[in-house]
PDB file of N, CA, C and O in Angstrom:
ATOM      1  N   UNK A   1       0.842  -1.178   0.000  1.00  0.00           N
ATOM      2  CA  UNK A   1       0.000   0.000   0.000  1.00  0.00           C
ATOM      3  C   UNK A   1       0.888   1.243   0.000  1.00  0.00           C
ATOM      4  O   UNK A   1       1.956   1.395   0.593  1.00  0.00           O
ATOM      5  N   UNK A   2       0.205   2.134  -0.817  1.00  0.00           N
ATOM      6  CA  UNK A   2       1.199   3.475  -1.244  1.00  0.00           C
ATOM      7  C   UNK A   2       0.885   4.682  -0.288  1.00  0.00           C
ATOM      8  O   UNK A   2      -0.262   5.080  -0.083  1.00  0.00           O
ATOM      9  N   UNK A   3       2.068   5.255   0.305  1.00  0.00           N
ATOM     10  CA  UNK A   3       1.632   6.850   1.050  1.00  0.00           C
ATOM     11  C   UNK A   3       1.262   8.017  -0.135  1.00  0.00           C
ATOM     12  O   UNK A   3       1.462   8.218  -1.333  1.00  0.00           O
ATOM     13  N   UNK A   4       0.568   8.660   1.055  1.00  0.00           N
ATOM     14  CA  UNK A   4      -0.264   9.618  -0.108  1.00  0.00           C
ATOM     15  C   UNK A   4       0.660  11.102   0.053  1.00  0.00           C
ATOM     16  O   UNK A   4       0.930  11.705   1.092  1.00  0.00           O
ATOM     17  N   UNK A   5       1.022  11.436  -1.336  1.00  0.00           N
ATOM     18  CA  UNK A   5       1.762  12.210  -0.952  1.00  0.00           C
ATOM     19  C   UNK A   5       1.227  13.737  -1.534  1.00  0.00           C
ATOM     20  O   UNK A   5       0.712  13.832  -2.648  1.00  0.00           O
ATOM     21  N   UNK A   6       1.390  14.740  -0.763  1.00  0.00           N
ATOM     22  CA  UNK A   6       0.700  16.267  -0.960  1.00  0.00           C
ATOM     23  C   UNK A   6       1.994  17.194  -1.084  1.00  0.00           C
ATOM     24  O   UNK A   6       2.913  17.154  -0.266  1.00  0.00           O
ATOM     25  N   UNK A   7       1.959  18.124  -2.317  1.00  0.00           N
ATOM     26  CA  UNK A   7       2.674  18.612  -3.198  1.00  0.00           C
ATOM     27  C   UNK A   7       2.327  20.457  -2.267  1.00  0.00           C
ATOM     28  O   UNK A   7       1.196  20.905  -2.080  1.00  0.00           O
ATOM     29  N   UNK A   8       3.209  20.935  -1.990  1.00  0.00           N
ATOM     30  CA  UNK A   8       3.247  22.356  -1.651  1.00  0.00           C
ATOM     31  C   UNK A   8       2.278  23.204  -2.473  1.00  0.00           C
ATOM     32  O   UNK A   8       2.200  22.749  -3.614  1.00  0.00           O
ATOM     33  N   UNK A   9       1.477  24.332  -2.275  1.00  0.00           N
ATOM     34  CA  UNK A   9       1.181  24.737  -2.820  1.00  0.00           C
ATOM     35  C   UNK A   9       1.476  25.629  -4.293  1.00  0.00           C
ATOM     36  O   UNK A   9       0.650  25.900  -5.164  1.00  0.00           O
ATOM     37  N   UNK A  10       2.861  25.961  -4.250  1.00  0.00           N
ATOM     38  CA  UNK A  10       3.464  26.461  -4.956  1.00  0.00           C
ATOM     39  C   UNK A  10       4.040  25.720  -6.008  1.00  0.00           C
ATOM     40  O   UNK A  10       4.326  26.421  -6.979  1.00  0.00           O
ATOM     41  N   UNK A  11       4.434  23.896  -6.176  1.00  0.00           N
ATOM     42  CA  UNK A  11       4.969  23.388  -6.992  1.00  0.00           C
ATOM     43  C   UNK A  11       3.380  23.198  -7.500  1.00  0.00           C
ATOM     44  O   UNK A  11       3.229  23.435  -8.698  1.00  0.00           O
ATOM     45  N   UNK A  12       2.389  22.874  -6.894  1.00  0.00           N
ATOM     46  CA  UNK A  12       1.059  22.819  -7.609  1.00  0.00           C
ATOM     47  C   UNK A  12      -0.057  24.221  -8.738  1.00  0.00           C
ATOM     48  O   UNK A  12      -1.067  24.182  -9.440  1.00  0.00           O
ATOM     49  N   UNK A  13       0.797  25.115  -8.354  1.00  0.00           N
ATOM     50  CA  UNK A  13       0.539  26.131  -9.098  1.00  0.00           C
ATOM     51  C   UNK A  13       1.538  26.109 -10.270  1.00  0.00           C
ATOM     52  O   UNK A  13       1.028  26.098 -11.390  1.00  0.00           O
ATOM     53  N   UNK A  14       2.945  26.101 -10.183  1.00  0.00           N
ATOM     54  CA  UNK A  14       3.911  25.785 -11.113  1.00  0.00           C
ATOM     55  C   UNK A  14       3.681  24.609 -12.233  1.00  0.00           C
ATOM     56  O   UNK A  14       4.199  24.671 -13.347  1.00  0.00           O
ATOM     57  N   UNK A  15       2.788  23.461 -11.775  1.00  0.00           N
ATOM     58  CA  UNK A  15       2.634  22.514 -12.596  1.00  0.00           C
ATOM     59  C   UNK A  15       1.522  23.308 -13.360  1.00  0.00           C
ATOM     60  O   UNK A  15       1.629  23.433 -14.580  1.00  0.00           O
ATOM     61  N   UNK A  16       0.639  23.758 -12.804  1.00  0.00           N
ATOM     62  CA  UNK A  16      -0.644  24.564 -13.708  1.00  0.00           C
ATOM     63  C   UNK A  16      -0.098  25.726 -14.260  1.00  0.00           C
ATOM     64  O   UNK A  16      -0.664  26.044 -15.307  1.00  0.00           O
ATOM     65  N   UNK A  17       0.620  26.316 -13.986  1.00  0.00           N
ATOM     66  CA  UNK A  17       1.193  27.171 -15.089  1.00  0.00           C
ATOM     67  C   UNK A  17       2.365  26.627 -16.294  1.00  0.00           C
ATOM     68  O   UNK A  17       2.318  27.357 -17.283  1.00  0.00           O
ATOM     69  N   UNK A  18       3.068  25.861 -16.374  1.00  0.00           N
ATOM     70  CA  UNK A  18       3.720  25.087 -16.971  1.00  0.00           C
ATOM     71  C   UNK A  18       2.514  24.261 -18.074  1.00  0.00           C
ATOM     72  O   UNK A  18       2.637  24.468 -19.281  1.00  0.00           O
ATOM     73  N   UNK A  19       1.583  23.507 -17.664  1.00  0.00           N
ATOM     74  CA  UNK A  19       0.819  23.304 -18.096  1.00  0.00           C
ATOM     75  C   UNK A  19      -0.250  24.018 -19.033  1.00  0.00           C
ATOM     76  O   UNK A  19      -0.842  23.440 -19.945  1.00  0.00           O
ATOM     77  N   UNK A  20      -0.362  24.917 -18.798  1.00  0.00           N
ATOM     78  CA  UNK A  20      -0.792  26.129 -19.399  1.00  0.00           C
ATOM     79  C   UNK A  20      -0.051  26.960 -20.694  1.00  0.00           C
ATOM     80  O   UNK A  20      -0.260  27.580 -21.736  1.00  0.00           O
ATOM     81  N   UNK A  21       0.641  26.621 -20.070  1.00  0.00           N
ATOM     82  CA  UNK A  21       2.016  27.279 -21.173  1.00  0.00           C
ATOM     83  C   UNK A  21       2.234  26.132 -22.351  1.00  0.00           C
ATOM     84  O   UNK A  21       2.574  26.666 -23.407  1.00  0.00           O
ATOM     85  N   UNK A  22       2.147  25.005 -22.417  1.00  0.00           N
ATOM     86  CA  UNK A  22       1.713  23.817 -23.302  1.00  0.00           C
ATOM     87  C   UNK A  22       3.058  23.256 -22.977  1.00  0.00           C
ATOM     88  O   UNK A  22       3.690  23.045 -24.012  1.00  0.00           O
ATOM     89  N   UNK A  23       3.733  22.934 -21.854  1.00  0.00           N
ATOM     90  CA  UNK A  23       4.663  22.040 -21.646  1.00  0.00           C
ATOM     91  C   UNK A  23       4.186  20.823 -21.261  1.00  0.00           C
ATOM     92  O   UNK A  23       3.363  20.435 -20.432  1.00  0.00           O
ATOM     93  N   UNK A  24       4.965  20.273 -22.130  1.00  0.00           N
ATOM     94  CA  UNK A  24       4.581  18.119 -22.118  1.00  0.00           C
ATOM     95  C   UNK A  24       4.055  18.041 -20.620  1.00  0.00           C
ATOM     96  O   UNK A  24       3.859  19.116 -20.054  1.00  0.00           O
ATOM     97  N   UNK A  25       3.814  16.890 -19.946  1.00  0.00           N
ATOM     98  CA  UNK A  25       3.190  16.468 -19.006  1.00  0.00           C
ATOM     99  C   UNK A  25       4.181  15.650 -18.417  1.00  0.00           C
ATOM    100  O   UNK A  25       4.452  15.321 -17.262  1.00  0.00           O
ATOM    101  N   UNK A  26       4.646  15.416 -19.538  1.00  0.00           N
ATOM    102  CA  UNK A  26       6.213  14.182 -19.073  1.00  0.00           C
ATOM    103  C   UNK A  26       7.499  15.176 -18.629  1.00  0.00           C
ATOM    104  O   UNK A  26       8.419  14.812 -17.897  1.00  0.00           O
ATOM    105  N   UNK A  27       7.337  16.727 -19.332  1.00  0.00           N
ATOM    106  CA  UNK A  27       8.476  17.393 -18.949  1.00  0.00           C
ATOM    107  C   UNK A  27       7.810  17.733 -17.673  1.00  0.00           C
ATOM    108  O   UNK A  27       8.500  17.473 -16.688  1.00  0.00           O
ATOM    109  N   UNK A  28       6.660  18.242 -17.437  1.00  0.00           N
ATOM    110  CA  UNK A  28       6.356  18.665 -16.249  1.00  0.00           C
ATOM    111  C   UNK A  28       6.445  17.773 -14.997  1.00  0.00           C
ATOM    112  O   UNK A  28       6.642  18.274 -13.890  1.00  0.00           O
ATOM    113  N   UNK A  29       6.286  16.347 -15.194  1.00  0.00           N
ATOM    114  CA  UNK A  29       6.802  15.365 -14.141  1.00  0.00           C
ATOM    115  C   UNK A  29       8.423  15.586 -13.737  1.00  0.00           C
ATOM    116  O   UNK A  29       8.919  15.862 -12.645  1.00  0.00           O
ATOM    117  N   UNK A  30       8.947  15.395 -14.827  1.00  0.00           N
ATOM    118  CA  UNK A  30      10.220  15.309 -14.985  1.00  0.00           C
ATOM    119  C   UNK A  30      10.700  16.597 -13.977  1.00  0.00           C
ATOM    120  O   UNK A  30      11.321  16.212 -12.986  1.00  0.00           O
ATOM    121  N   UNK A  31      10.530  17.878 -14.070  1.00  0.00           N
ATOM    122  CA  UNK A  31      10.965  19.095 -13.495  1.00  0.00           C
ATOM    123  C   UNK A  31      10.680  18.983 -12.449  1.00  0.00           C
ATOM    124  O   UNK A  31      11.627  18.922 -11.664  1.00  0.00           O
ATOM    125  N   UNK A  32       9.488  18.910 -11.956  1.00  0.00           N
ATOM    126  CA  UNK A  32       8.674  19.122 -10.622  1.00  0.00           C
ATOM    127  C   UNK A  32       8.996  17.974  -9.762  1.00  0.00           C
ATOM    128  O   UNK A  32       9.063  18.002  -8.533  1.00  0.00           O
ATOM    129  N   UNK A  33       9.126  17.293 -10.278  1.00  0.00           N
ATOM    130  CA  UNK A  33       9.770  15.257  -9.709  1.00  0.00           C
ATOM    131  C   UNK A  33       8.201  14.985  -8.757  1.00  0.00           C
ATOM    132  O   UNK A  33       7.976  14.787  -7.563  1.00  0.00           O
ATOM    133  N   UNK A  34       7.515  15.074  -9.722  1.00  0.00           N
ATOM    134  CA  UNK A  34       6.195  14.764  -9.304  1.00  0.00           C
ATOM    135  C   UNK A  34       6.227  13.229  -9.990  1.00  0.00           C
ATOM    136  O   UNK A  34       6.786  12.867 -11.025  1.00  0.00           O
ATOM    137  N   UNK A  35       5.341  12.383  -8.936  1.00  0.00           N
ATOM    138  CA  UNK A  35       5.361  10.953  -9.267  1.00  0.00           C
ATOM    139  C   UNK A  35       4.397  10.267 -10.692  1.00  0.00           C
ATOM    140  O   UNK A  35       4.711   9.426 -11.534  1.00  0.00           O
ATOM    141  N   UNK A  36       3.385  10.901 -10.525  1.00  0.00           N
ATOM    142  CA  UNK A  36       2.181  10.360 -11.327  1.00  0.00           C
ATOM    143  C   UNK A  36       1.745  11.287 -11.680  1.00  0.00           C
ATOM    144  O   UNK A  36       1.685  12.394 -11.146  1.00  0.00           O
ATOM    145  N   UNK A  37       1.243  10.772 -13.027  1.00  0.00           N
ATOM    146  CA  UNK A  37       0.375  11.628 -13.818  1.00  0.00           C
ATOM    147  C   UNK A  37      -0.936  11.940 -13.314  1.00  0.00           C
ATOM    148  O   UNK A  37      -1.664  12.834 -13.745  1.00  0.00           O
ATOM    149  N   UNK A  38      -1.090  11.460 -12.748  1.00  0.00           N
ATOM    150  CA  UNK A  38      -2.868  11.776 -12.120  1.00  0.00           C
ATOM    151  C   UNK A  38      -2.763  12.824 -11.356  1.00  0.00           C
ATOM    152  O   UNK A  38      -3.800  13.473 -11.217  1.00  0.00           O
ATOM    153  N   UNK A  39      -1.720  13.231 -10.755  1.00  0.00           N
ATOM    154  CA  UNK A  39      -1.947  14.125  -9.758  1.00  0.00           C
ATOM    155  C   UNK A  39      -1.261  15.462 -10.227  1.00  0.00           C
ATOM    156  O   UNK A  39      -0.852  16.400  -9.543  1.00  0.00           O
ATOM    157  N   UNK A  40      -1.253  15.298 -11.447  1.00  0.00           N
ATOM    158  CA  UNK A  40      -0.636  16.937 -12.254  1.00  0.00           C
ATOM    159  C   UNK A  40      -2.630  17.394 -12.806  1.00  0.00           C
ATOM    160  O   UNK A  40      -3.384  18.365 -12.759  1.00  0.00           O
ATOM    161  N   UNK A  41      -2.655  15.855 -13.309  1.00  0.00           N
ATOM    162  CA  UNK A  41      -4.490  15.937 -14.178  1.00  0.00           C
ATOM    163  C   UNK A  41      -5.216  16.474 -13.038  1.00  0.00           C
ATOM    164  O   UNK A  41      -5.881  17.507 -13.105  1.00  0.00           O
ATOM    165  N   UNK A  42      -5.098  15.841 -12.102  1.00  0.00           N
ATOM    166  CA  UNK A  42      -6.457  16.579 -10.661  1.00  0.00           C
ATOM    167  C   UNK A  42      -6.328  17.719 -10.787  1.00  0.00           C
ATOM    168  O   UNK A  42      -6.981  18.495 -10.089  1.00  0.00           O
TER     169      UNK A  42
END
């Protein structure tokens, strides 16, 4: 079973602006060292 892990508010705004800006999803994991894709999509 996996811990649930909660992202600062500020790398979670950075992914939505990055995102916004039309950067890949894979670069945006990659930068942010965010684990899963689901939790850039939420």
């Amino acid at each position: 079973m996996s811990t649930r892990v909660s992202y600062p508010y500020e790398i979670r705004m950075k992914a939505i602006e990055m995102r916004l800006a039309g950067i890949s999803m894979k670069q945006v994991l990659n930068e942010l060292n965010i684990r899963h894709r689901t939790q850039v999509e939420t």
